[in-house]
C-alpha positions in Angstrom: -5.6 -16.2 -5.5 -4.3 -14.8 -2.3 -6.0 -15.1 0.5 -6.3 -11.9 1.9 -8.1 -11.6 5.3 -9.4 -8.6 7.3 -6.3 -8.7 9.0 -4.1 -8.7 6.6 -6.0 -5.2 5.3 -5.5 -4.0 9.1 -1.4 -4.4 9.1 -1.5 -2.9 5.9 -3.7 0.2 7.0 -1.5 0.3 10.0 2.0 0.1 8.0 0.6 2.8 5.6 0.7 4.7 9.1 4.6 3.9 9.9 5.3 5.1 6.4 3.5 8.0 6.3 4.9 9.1 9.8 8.4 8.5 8.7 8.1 10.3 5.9 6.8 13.7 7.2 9.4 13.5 10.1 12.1 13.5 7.8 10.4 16.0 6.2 10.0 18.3 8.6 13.5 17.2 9.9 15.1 18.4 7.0 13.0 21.4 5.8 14.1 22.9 9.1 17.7 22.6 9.5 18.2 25.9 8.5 16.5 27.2 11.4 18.6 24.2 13.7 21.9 25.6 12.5 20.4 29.2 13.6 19.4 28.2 16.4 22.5 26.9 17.3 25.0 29.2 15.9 26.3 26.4 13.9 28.8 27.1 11.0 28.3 25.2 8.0 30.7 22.7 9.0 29.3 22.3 12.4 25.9 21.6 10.5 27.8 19.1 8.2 29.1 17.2 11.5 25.2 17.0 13.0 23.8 15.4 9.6 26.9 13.2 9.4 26.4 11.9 13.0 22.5 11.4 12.0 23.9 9.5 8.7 26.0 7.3 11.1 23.7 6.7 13.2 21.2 5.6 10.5 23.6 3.2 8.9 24.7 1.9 12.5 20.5 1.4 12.9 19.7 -0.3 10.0 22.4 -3.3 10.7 21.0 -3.2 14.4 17.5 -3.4 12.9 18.7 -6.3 10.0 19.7 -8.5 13.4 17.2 -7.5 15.3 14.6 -7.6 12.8 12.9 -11.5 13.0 9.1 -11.9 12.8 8.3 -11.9 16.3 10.3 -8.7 17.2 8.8 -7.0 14.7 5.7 -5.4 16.2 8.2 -4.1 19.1 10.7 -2.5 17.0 7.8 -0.9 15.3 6.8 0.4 17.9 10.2 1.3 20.0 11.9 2.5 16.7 9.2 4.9 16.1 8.6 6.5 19.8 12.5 6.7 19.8 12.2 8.8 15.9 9.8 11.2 17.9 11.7 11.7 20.7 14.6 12.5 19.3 13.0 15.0 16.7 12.0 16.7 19.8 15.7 16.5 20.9 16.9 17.9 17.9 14.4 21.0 18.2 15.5 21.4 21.9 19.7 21.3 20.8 21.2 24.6 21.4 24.7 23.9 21.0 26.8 21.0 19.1 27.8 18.6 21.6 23.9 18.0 22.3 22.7 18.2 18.7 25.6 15.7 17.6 24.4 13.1 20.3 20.6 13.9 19.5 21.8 13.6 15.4 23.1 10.1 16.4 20.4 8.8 18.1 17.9 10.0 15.5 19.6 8.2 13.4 20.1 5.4 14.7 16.2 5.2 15.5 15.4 6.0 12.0 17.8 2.9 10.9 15.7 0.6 12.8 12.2 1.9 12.3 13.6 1.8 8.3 14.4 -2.1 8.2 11.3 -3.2 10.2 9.1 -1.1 8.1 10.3 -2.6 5.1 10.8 -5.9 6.4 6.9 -6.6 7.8 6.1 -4.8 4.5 7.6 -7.5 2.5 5.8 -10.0 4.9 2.5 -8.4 4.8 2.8 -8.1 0.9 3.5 -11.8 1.2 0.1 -12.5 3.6 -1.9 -11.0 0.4 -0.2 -12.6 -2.2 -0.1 -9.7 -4.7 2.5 -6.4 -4.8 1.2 -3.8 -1.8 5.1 -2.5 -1.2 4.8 0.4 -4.2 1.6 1.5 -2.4 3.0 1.5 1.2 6.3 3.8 -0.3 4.0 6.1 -2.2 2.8 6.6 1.5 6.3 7.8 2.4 6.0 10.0 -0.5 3.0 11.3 0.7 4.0 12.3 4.4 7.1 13.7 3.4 5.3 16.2 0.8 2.6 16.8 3.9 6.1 17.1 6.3 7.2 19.6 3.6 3.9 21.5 3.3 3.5 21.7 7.0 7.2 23.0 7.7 6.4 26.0 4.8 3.5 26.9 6.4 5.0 26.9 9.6 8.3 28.7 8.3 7.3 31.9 10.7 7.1 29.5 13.8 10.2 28.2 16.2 11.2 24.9 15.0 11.4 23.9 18.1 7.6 24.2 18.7 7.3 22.4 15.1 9.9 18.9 15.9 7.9 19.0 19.4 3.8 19.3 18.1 5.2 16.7 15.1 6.7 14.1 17.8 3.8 14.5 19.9 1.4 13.8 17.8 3.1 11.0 15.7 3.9 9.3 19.2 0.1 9.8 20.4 -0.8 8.2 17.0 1.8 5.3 17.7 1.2 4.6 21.4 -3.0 4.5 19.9 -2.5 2.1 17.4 0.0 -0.8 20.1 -3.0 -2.7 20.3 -3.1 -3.0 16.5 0.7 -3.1 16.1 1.1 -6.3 18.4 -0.9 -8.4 16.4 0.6 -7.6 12.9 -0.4 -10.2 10.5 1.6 -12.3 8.0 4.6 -12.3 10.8 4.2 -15.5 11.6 3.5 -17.4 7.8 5.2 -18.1 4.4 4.0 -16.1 1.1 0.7 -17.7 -0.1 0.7 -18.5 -3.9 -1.9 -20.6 -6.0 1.3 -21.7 -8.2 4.3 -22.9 -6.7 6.2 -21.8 -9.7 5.8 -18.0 -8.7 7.4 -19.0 -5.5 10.2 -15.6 -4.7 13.7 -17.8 -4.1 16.3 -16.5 -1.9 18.9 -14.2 -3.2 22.2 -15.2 -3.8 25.1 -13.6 -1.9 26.4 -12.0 -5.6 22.5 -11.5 -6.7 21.6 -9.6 -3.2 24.7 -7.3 -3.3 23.2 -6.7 -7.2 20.1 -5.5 -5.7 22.0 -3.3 -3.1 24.3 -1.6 -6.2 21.2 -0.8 -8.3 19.3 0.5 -4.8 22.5 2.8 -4.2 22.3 3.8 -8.1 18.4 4.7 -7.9 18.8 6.6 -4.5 21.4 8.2 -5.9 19.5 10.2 -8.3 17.0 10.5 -5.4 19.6 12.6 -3.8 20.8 14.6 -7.0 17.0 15.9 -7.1 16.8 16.6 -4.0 20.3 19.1 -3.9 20.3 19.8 -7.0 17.5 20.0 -8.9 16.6 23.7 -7.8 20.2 24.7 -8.7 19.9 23.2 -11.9 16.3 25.3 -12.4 18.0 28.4 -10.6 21.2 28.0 -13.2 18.9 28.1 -16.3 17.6 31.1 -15.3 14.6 30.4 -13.2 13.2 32.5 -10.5 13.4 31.1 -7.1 9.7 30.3 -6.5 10.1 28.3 -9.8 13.2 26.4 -8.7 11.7 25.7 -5.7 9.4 23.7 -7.3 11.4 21.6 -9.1 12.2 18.7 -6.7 8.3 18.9 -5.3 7.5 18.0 -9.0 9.7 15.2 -8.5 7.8 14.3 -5.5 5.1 14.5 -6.8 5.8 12.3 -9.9 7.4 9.5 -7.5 4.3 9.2 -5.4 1.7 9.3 -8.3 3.8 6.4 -9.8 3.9 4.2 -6.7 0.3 4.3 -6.5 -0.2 2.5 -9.6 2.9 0.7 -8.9 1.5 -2.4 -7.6 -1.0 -2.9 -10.7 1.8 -2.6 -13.0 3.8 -4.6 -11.0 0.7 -7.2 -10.6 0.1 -7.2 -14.7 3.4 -6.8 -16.3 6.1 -8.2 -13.6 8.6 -6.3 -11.3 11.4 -6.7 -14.0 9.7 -5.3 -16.8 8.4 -2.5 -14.6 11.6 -1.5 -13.2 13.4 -1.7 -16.6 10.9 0.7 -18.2 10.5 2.9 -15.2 14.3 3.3 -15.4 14.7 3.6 -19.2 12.0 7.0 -18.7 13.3 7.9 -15.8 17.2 8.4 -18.1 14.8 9.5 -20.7 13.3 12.6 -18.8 16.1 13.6 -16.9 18.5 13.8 -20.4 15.6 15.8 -22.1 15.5 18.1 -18.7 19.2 18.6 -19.0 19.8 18.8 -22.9 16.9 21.2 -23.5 18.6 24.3 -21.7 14.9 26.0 -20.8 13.3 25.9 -17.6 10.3 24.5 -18.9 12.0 20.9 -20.1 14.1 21.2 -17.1 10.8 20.8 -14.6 9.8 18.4 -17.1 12.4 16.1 -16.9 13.0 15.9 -13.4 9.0 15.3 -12.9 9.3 12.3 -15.4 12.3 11.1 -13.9 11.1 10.8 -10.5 7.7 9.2 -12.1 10.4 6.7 -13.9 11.9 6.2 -10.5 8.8 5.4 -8.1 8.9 2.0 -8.2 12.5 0.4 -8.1 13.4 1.0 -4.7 10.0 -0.9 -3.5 10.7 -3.6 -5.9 14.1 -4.2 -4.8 13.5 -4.2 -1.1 11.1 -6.7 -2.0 12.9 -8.6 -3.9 15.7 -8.7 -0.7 12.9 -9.2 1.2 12.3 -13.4 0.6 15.9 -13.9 2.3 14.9 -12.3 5.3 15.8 -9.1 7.5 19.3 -8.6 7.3 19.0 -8.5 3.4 16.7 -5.9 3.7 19.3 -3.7 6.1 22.0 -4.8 3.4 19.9 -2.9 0.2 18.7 -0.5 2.5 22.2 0.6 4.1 23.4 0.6 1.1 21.2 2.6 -1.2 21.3 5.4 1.5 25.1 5.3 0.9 24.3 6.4 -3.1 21.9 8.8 -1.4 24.3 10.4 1.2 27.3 10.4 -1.5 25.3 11.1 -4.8 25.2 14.8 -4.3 28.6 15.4 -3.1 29.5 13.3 -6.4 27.8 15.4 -8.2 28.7 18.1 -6.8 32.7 17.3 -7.9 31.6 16.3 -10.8 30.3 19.8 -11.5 33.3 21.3 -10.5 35.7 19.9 -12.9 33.0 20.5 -15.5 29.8 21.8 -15.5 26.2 21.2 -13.6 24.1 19.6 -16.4 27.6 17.2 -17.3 27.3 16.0 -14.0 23.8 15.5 -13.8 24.6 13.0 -16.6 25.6 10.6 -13.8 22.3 9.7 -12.7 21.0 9.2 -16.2 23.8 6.6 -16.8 22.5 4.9 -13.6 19.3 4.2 -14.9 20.5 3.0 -17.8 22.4 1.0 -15.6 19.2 -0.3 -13.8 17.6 -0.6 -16.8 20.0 -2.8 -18.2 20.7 -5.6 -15.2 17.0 -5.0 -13.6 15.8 -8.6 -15.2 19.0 -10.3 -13.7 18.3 -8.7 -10.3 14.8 -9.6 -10.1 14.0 -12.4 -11.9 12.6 -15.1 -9.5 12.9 -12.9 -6.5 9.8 -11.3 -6.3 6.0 -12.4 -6.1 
């Protein structure tokens, strides 16, 4: 039994917060870069440069954040990381020319890096303060604010942006600045994970084990990043209106949060192994039928059940980097937002020297691939 205290419930209330706040930024960030590049008078390369900066950024933040990130710190970074996201969302919607969106791109980045790795790594700590998986639920949180992000952005499509990335930072940095008290004493930062048995002890990864965990992140986020490019493209090809493509990767969202909600339970009963390995195997499953089937109907089908196959492998593996600390955590996570940045572009080639549903082919091998070494990569490694 784990013993789970009212503080332990408050640090996980309060990181359900950090999640869900990250998630709607970078939803609204990037439901609204259209009007950023208008705004700007950006050509699409310019626009390429300004989310390559923010990508630079990021990756420079999360090894900043895997240093930074030890248990004491923690509660600050929270804290500084997030105020800094907000600020420079405000930033962004301020930027009227290149020079200034590059250097707000970077910093966003870079804020979003660090906020990323001390999330995830007082997650894993927290998770280990109950004794039982909590890290599905606190992503399906993400999942949440970025579909609230994304609904809030569409109904504010007729609105500046700039009004939008300046109400959104405001508020989120109210909500952050209100909740300091809470944030500075954040529980299970300062003990090891509780276990009756000392058999079900997570061990620490091994250097070939953790770079493993950081292939198969970079495989899953890649197919996170083929649904969100292409998925409407793949609707729009097959002859779908655009309302209906549209609503192809919000199925997927949709899917991915439902499934971290029950995550933990399945996680709890059956074992992060077996979960991840069947997660994955339906995940290939529904994105193959979506492809093969050639009719809008399977299409939405498949990418809904491949994002439901999906929901709980990148929680699982963070969590499994998680028992050897926070630069293992910036390692997976750096590097699964490399398969997220690349994937589409991949893709993207891939559909060039053949065609669209070939290519999408790619990620469906990748789960397979998880499927296949998901038992090796997390067996021992997680509670």
């Amino acid at each position: 039994m784990s013993a789970e205290s009212g503080a332990d419930r408050h640090s996980r209330m309060l990181l359900t917060g950090y999640f869900l706040g990250l998630g709607a930024i970078m939803a609204v960030w990037g439901a609204r870069m259209p009007a950023v590049q208008q705004a700007a008078h950006l050509s699409t390369g310019g626009l390429a440069l300004v989310l390559l900066a923010a990508a630079v950024g990021m990756v420079a933040g999360l090894q900043l954040g895997g240093r930074c990130a030890r248990p004491e710190r923690l509660p600050t970074l929270l804290t500084t990381g997030s105020l800094a996201l907000t600020g420079c969302l405000v930033l962004v919607g301020q930027g009227e020319s290149l020079s200034a969106l590059l250097a707000a791109a970077l910093a966003f980045g870079l804020a979003h890096g660090v906020l990323d790795v001390a999330a995830n790594t007082a997650a894993v700590r927290c998770q280990n303060a109950f004794g039982r998986p909590i890290m599905s639920g606190l992503h399906a949180a993400y999942s949440l604010g970025a579909l609230t992000g994304a609904a809030l952005a569409a109904l504010t499509a007729h609105a500046a942006h700039s009004a939008l990335f300046t109400a959104t930072g405001t508020l989120l940095a109210g909500a952050v600045v209100a909740a300091v008290p809470l944030t500075r004493s954040l529980s299970g930062s300062d003990r090891p994970t509780i276990h009756a048995d000392a058999d079900k002890l997570p061990t620490l990864a091994s250097p070939g084990k953790l770079w493993l965990l950081a292939a198969l992140a970079a495989a899953c986020l890649l197919g996170e990043g083929a649904a969100a490019d292409w998925a409407a493209v793949h609707l729009h090809t097959l002859g779908a209106p655009t309302a209906a493509s549209a609503t192809a990767f919000a199925l997927y969202s949709a899917a991915m949060a439902a499934g971290r909600l029950t995550g933990d339970r399945l996680t709890a009963a059956f074992g992060a192994p077996t979960v991840v390995r069947a997660g994955a195997v339906l995940a290939a499953a529904g994105l193959t039928i979506g492809v093969a089937g050639a009719s809008a109907p399977l299409a939405l089908t498949g990418w809904a059940v491949f994002g439901l196959g999906l929901s709980t492998t990148v929680p699982s593996l963070i969590t499994a980097a998680g028992a050897s600390g926070a630069k293992a955590v910036a390692t997976v996570t750096a590097t699964g937002y490399l398969g997220l940045l690349a994937g589409p572009a991949l893709i993207g080639a891939l559909a060039s020297a053949t065609t669209l549903p070939t290519a999408l082919l790619l990620p469906v091998l990748l789960a397979v691939a998880v499927a296949a070494l998901a038992h090796h990569a997390l067996e021992n490694t997680t509670p």
